[in-house]
C-alpha positions as CSV (number, residue, x, y, z in Angstrom):
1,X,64.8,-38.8,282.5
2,X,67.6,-41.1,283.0
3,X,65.2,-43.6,284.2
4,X,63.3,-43.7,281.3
5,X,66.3,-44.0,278.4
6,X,67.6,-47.3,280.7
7,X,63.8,-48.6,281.1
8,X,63.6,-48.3,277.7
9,X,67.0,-50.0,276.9
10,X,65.5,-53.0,279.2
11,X,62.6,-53.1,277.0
12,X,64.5,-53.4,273.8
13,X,66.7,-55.5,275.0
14,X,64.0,-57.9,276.3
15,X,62.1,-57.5,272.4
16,X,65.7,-58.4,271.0
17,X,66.1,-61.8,273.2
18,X,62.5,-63.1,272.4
19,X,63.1,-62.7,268.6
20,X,66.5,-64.6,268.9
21,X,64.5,-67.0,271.0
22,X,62.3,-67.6,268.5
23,X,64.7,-68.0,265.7
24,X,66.9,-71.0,268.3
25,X,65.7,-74.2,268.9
26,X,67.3,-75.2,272.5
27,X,70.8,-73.9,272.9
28,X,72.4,-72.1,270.1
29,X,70.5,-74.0,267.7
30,X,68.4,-72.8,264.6
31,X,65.3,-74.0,263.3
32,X,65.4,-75.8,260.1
33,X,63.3,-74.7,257.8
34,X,60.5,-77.3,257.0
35,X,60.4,-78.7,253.1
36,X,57.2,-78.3,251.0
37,X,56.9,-81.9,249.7
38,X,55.2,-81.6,245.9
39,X,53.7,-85.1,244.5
40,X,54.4,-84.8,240.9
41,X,52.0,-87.6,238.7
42,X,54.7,-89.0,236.5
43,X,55.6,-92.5,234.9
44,X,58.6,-93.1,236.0
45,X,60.7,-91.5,239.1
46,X,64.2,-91.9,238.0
47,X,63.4,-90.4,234.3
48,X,61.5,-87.3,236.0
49,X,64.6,-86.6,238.3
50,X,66.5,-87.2,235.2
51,X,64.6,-84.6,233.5
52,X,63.1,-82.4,235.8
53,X,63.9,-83.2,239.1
54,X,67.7,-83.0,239.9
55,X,67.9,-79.2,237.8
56,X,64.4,-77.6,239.5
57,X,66.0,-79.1,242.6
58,X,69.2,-77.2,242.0
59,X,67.3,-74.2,242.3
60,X,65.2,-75.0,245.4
61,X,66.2,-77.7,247.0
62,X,66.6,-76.4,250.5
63,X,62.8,-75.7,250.0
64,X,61.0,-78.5,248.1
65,X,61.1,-82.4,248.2
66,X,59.2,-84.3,245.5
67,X,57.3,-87.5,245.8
68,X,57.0,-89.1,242.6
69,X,53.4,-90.9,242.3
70,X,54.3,-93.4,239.3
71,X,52.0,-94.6,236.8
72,X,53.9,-97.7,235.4
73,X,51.5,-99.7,237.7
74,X,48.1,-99.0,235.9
75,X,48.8,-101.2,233.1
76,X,48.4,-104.3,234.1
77,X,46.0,-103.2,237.3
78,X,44.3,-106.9,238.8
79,X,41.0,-105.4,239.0
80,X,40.3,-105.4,235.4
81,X,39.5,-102.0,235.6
82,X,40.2,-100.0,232.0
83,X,43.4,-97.4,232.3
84,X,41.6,-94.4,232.1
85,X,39.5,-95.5,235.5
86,X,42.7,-96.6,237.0
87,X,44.4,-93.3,236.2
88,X,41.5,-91.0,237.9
89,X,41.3,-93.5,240.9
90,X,45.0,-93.3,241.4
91,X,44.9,-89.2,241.0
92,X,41.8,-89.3,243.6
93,X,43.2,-91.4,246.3
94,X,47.2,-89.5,246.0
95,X,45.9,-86.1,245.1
96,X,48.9,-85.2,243.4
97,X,49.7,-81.7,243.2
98,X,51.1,-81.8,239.7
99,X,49.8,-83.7,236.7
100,X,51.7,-85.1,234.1
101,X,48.9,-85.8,231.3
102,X,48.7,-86.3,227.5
103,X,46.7,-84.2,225.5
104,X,43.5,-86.9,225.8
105,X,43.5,-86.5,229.7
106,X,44.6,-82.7,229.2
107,X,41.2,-82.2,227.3
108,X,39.1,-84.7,229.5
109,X,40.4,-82.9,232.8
110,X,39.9,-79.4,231.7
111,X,36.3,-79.7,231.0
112,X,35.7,-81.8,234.2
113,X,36.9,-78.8,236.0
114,X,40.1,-80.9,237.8
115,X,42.7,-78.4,236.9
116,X,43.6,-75.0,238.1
117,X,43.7,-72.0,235.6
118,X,47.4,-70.8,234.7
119,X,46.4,-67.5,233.6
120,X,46.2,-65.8,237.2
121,X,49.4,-67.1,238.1
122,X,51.3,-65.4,234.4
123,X,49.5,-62.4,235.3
124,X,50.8,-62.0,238.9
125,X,54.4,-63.3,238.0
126,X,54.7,-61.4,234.7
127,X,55.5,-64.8,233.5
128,X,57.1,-64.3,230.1
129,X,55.2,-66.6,227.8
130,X,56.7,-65.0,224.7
131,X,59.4,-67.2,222.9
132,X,57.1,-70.3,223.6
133,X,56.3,-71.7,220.4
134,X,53.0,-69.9,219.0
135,X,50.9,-73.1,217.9
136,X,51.6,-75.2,220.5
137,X,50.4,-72.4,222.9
138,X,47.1,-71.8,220.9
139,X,46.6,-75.4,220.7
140,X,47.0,-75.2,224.6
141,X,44.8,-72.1,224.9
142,X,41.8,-74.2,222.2
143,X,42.0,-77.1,224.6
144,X,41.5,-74.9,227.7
145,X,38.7,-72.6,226.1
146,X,40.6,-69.5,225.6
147,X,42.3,-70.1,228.7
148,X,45.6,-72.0,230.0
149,X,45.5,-74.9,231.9
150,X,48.6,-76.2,231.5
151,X,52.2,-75.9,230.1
152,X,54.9,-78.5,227.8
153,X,58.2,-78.0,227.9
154,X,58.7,-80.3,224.9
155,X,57.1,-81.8,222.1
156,X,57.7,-84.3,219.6
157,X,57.5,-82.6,216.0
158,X,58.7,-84.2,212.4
159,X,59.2,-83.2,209.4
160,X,60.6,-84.0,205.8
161,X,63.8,-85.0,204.9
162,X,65.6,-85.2,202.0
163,X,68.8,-85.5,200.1
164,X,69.7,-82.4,198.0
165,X,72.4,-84.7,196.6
166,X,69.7,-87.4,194.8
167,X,67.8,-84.5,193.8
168,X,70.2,-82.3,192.3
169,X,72.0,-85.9,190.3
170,X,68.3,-86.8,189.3
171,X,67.4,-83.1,187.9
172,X,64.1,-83.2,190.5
173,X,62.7,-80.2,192.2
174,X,63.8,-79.7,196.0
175,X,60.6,-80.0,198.1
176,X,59.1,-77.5,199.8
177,X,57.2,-76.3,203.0
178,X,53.8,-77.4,203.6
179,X,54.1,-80.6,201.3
180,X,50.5,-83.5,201.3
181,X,51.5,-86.9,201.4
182,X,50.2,-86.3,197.2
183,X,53.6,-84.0,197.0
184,X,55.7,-86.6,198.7
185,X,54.8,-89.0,196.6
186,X,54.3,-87.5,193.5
187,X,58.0,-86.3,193.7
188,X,59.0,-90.0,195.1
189,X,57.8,-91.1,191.6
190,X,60.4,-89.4,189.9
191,X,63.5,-91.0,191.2
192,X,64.4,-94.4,189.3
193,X,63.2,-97.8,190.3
194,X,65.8,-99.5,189.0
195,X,68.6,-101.8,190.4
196,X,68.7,-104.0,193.3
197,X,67.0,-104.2,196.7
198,X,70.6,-103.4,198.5
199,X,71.6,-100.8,196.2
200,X,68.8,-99.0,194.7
201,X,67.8,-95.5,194.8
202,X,64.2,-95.1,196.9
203,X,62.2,-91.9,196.0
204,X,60.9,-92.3,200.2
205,X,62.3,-94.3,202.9
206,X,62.0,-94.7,206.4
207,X,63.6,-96.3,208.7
208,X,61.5,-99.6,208.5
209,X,59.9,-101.3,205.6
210,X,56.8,-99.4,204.8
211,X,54.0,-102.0,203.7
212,X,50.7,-100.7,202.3
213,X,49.0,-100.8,205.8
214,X,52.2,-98.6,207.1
215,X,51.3,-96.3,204.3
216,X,47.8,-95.8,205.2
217,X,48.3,-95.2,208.6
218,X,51.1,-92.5,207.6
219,X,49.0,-91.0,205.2
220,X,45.7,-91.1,207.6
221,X,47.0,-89.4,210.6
222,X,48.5,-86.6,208.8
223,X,44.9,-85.7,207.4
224,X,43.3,-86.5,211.1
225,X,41.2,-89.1,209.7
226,X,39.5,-91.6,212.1
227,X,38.5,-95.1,210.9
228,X,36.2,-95.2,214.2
229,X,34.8,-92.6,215.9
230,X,35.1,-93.0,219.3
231,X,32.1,-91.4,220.5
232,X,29.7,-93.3,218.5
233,X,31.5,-96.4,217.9
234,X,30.9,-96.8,214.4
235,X,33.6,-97.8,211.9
236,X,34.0,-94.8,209.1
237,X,36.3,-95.5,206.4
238,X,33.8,-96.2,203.5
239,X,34.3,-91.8,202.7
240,X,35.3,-90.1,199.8
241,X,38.8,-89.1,202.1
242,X,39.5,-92.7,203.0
243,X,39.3,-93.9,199.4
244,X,41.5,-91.0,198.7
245,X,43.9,-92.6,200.8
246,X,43.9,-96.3,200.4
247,X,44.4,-95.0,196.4
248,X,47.2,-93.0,197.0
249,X,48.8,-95.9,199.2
250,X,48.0,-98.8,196.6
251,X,49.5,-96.4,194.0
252,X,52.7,-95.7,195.8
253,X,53.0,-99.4,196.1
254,X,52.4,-100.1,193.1
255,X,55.0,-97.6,191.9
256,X,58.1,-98.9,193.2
257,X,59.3,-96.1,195.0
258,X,58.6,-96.4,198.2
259,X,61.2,-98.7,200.6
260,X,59.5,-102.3,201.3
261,X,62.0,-104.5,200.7
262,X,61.4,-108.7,200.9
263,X,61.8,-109.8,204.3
264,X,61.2,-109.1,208.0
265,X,63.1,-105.6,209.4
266,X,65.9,-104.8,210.9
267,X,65.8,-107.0,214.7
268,X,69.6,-107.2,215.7
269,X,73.0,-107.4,214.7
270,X,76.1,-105.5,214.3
271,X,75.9,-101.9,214.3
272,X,76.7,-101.6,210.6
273,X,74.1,-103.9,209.7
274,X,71.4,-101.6,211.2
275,X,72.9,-98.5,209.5
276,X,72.8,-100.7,206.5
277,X,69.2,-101.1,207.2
278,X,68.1,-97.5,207.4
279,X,67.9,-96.5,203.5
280,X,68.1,-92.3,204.0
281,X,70.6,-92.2,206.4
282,X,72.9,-94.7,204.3
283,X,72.0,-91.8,201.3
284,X,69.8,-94.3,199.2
285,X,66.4,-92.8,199.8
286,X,65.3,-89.3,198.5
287,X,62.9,-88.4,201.6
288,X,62.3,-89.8,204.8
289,X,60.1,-88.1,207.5
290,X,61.7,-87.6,210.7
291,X,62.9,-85.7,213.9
292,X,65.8,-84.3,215.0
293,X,66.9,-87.7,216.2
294,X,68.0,-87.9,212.6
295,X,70.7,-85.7,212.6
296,X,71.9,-87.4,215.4
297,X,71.4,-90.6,214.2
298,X,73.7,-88.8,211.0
299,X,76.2,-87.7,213.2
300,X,76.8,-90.7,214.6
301,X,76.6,-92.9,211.5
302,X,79.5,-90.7,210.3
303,X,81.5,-91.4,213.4
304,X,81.3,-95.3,213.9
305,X,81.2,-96.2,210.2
306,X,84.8,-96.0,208.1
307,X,83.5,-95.6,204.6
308,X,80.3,-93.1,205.6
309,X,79.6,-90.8,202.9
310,X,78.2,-87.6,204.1
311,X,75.5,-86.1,201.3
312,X,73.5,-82.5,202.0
313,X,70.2,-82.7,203.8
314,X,67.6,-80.3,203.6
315,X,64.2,-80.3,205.6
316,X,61.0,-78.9,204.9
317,X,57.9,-79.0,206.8
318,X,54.8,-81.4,206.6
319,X,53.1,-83.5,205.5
320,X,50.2,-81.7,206.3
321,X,46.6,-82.1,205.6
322,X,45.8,-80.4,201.9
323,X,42.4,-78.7,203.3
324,X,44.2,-77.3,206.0
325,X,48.3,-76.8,204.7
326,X,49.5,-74.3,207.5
327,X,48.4,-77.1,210.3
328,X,49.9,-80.3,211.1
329,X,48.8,-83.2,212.9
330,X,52.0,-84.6,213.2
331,X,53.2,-82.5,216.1
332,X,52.4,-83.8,219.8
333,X,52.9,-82.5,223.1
334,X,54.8,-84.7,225.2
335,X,53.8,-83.3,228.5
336,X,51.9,-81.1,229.6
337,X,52.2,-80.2,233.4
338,X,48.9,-78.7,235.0
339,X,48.2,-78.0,238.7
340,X,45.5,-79.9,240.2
341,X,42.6,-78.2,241.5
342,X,42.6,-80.8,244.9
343,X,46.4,-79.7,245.6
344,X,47.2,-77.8,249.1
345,X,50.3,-76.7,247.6
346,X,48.9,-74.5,243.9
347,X,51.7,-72.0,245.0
348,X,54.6,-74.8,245.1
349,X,53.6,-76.6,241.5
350,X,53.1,-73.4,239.9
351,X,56.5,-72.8,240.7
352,X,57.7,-76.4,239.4
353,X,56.0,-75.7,236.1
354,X,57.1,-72.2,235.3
355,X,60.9,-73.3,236.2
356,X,59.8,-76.0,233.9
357,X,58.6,-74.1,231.3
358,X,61.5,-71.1,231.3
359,X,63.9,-70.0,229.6
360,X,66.6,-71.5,232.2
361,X,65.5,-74.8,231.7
362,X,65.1,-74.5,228.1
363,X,68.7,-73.3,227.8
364,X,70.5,-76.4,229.7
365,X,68.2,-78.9,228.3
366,X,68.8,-77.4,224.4
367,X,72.2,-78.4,224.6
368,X,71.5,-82.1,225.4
369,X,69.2,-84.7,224.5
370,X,66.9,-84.3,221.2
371,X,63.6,-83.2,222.4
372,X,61.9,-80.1,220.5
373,X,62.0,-77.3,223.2
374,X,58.7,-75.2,223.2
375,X,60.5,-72.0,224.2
376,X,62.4,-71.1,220.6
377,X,65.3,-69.8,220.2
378,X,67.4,-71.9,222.3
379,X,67.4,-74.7,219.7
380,X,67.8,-73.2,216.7
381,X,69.8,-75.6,214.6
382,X,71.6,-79.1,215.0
383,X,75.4,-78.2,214.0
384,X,74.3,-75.6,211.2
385,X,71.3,-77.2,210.3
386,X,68.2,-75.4,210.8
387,X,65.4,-76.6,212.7
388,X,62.7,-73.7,211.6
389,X,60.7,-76.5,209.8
390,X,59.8,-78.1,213.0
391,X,57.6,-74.4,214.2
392,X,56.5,-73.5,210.8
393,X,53.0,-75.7,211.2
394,X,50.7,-75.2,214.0
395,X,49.9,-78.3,215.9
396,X,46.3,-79.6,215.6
397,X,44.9,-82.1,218.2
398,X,44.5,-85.8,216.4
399,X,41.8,-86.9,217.4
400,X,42.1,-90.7,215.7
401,X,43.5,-92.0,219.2
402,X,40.9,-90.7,221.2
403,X,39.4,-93.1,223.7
404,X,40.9,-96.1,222.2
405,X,41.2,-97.5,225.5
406,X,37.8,-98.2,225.1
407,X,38.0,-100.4,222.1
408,X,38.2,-104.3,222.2
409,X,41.9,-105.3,222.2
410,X,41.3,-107.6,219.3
411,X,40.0,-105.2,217.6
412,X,42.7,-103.6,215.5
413,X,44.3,-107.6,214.7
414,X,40.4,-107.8,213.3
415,X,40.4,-104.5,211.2
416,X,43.8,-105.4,209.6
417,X,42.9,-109.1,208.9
418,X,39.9,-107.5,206.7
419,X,41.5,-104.8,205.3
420,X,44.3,-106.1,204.2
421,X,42.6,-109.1,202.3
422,X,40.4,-107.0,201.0
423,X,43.5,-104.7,199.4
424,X,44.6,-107.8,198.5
425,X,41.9,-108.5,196.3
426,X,41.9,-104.8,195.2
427,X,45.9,-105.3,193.5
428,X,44.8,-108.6,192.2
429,X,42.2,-106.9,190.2
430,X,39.5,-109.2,191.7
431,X,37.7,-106.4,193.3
432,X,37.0,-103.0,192.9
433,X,38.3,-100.2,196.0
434,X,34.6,-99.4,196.5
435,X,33.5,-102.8,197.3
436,X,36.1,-103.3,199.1
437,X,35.6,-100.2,201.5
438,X,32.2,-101.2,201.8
439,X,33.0,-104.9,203.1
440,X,35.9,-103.8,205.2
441,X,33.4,-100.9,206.8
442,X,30.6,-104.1,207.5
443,X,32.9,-106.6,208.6
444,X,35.3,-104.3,211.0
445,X,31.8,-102.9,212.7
446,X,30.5,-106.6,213.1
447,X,33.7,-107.3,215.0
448,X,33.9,-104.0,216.5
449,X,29.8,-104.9,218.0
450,X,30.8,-108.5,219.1
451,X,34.0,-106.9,220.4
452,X,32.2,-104.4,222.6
453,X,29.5,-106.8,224.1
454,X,32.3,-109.1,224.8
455,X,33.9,-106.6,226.8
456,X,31.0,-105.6,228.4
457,X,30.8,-108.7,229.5
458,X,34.1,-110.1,230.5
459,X,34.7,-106.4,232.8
460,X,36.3,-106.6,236.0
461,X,37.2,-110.5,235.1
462,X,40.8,-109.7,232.9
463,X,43.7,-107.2,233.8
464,X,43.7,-104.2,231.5
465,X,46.3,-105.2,229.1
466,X,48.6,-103.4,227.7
467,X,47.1,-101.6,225.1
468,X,48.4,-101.2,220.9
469,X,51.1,-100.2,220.3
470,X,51.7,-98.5,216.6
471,X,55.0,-96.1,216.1
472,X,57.9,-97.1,218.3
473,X,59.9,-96.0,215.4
474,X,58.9,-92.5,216.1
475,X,60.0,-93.0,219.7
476,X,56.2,-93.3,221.1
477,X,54.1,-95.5,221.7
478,X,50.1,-95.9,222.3
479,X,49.9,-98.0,225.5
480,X,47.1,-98.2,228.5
481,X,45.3,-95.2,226.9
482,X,48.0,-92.9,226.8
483,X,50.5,-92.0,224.7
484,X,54.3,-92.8,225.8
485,X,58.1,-92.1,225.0
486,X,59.9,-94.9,224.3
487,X,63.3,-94.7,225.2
488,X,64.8,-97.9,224.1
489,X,63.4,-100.6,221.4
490,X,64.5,-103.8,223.4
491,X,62.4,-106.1,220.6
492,X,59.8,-106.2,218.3
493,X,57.3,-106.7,221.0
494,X,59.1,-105.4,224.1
495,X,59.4,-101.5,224.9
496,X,61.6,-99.7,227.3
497,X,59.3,-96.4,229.1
């Protein structure tokens, strides 16, 4: 009996010393544990550690490494190859494991099948998707066919602005949600004209002169309107909607009360000149539309200039499109994070995107920086100003930039040369706006066809270009196919990703 209890003591001892030996590499020394490395598609490493990497690191850096597979290259590839082909040759050939994509390669990459569904994930992890702002998840969910492919953090929303002191001295009614580009305007008309170009009271102002082709564009992409359709490349403005819209932009020229002073914009110079330049924030225009980067850009005009005087701003949402007034197409998602469906490491990146996507990250990123969270309620206001207006509208998917990488790149210098002669003609009474649609619509498609065959025919013989580039002033860009944040404006023609 004795025998046994020590045999069995040998045993156990022996089972102890093989699991310790296991758990020891050589003498007294433990195995590391080996690093899951993640390659994360992004376009630019030292902005994704910036804003991602270093806190999601925090968390699990004993157990994940990332290797950041930058984009920046595909813009000028030698190969001539377009941006799009140089994007899905670079994903095929790194095999990322996380995808950084706008919402054109969101949509493209869904319906070719490349992503993996989310919803399995939420499901097993009781992933609380609750306190993510609604729209932007059903505009997710309509991309992805019911189904969730993918998940933004942030997104870059605007709204209006306006001066509750101008309005209350002029006796005009405060704005309110859900206003058209017709509200805006029609309210704009109300404040004086009078007075110089220094001084003068501006019933809308932005933060850049505001020509008539400025106004159309404004006015055009917040009703979704495409002056080509990408699919059939065929030039569309002669419509009843886009004679709506060059009227209501030749009008508010017309008017007076929109800011376009004489003279180029604001390009360098003392810090007082370019809050000198900037009509709302100085308190001389009645509206502006913006993002929270205005209240910071307030805060700080009030700290570096002596004289500043502060005036009450209220914000409502819009503009929106007036067949649709609860939906906005001036809301985009920055970016959205998917898993692709090549990666060996699903398991990893959905961990990266729902740290991402939390409520932890939300709350240390709310209280820097000016980005929209999507999760709510960790960025309610900006120093007692409410930010509701910014998830009042549901976000609709614009549909204007779609494919433009496919366009000539002299196209757009083409369409404004007509158009803007032809307006020209339009103001000087020499034309009416009907023939004039109809000879910007036959020109533009004439150089849109030559454009095209030339392209065909020149492919594979010039680098890709860089692309249009139309709203630095709303801190993106349109570059190489994709949409981009631009974190500093270095020049008129240079841009800082």
């Amino acid at each position: 009996m004795m025998r046994n209890k020590w045999i069995q003591k040998i045993v156990l001892l022996a089972m102890v010393g093989l699991l310790l030996a296991g758990c020891t590499n050589g003498a007294g020394k433990k195995v590391e544990q080996t690093k899951t490395t993640l390659k994360v598609l992004f376009y630019d490493e030292n902005w994704f550690y910036q804003q991602y990497g270093d806190l999601f690191s925090m968390k699990n850096g004993e157990n994940v490494e990332f290797e950041i597979i930058s984009t920046q290259n595909l813009y000028n590839n030698e190969e001539g190859k377009s941006y799009q082909e140089a994007y899905d040759e670079l994903i095929d050939k790194e095999k990322p494991d996380v995808l950084m994509l706008d919402t054109n390669n969101f949509e493209k990459y869904v319906s070719d099948g490349k992503l993996v569904e989310l919803d399995t994930y939420i499901e097993k992890d009781k992933y609380n998707l609750e306190g993510i702002y609604p729209g932007l998840l059903e505009l997710l969910k309509e991309i992805g066919g019911s189904k969730l492919y993918g998940l933004s953090p942030t997104f870059y929303g605007s709204a209006v602005f306006y001066n509750k002191d101008l309005f209350n001295k002029y006796g005009v009614d405060l704005p309110h949600d859900g206003m058209s580009w017709q509200d805006i305007l029609d309210l704009a008309r109300r404040f004086p004209t009078d007075g110089d170009e220094k001084t003068r009271v501006y019933g809308y102002g932005d933060s850049y002169p505001i020509s008539m082709d400025n106004m159309i564009s404004m006015i055009s992409s917040a009703e979704g309107l495409m002056n080509v359709n990408p699919d059939s490349m065929k030039v569309t403005v002669d419509t009843d909607s886009w004679k709506r819209v060059f009227q209501l932009a030749i009008d508010a020229e017309k008017s007076g009360v929109v800011y376009n002073p004489e003279g180029d914009r604001f390009m360098g110079g003392s810090m007082e000149e370019y809050y000198q330049s900037q009509p709302f924030l100085m308190g001389r225009s009645a509206m502006t539309l913006g993002s929270p980067y205005m209240l910071q850009n307030m805060k700080d005009a009030k700290e570096r200039l002596k004289d500043y005087k502060l005036f009450e701003i209220g914000i409502v949402s819009g503009p929106v499109d007036p067949s649709d007034p609860t939906s906005t197409y001036n809301a985009n998602l920055s970016e959205v994070f998917a898993i692709n469906a090549a990666s060996t490491n699903k398991d990893v990146a959905w961990d990266f995107i729902k740290f991402v996507n939390g409520e932890d990250y939300a709350r240390v990123k709310s209280r820097s920086g000016n980005d929209m969270m999507s999760r709510m309620g960790f960025k309610k206001d900006f120093e007692g100003q409410s930010l509701d207006p910014f998830y009042a509208l549901k976000p609709k998917l614009n549909k204007s930039y779609r494919n433009w990488d496919k366009l000539p790149d002299n196209f757009y210098g083409d369409y404004s040369a007509v158009m803007t002669r032809e307006l020209d003609l339009v103001k000087n009474n020499k034309k009416t706006l009907d023939e004039a649609l109809k000879t910007i619509q036959s020109e533009a498609q004439t150089a849109l066809d030559k454009g095209l065959k030339d392209k065909e025919a020149n492919k594979g013989k010039e680098g890709a270009g860089t692309g249009y580039c139309e709203c630095w002033w709303k801190r993106c860009c349109y570059r190489g196919g994709q949409f981009r944040r631009v974190t500093q404006v270095a020049s008129n023609d240079n841009y800082i990703f």
